[in-house]
N, C-alpha and C positions, 0 to 999 in steps of 0.2 A: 741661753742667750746667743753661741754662736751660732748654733742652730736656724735660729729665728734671723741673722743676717744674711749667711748663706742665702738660706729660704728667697730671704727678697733679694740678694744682688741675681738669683737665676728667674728671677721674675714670677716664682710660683706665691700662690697664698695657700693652699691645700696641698700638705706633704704627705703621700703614706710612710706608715711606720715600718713599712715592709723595703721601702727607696733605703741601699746602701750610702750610709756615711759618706764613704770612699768615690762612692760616683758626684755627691752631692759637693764635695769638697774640692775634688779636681777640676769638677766642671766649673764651680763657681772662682777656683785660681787661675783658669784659662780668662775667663774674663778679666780679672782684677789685673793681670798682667797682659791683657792684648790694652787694656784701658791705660797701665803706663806707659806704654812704647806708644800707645795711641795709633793701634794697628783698628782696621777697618775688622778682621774677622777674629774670631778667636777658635777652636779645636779642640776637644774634649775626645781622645782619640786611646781607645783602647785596642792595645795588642795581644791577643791573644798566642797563649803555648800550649793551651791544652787543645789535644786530638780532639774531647770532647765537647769542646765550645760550655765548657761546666759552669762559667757565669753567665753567659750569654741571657739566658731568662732576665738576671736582673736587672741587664743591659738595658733591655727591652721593653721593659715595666719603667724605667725612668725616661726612657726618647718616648712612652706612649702619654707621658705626661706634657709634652709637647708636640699631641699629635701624631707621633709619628708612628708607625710600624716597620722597627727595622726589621733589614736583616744582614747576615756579616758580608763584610767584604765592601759596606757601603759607606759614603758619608753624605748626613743629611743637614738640610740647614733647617736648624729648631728656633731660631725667632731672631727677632733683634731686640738689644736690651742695651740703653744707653749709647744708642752709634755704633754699636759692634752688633757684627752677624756673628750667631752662636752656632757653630758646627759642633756634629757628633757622631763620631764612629767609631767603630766593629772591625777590626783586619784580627785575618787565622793567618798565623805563621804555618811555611809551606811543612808538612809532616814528615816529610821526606829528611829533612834536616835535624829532625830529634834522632831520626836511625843512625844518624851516622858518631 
């Protein structure tokens, strides 16, 4: 059932079972909290620490669910849903910074 909310407050009808919880739940608390403050955008912004961008696939698989084809480093706008513009992105922490 919560499942099935999520679902519709990020505006999909069709989930794969492969789309992370994790992305599917943040994304849709960027909304629910741009919707209380009654901000125009909302941001679904993952940072990455791994050298190897090792989520990034599943990143990918859930913005191509909204069209998109990311890639890191970017932020895209993935739809509007209730008056809010829905952003989503990818930033790699600089590498340089795990050496030290």
């Amino acid at each position: 059932m919560r499942l099935q909310f999520l679902t519709k407050k990020l505006g999909l009808t069709n989930l794969p079972g492969t789309i992370s919880y994790q992305l599917i739940h943040r994304t849709a608390s960027a909304l629910i909290e741009a919707a209380r403050f009654n901000a125009a955008h909302a941001l679904m912004l993952v940072h990455s620490f791994s050298p190897t961008q090792q989520w990034f696939p599943d990143f990918r698989s859930f913005a191509q669910l909204y069209g998109i084809d990311a890639k890191p480093n970017q932020i895209y706008q993935a739809c509007e849903l209730e008056g809010i513009a829905l952003h989503l992105g990818w930033v790699c922490d600089n590498s340089e910074y795990l050496r030290r």
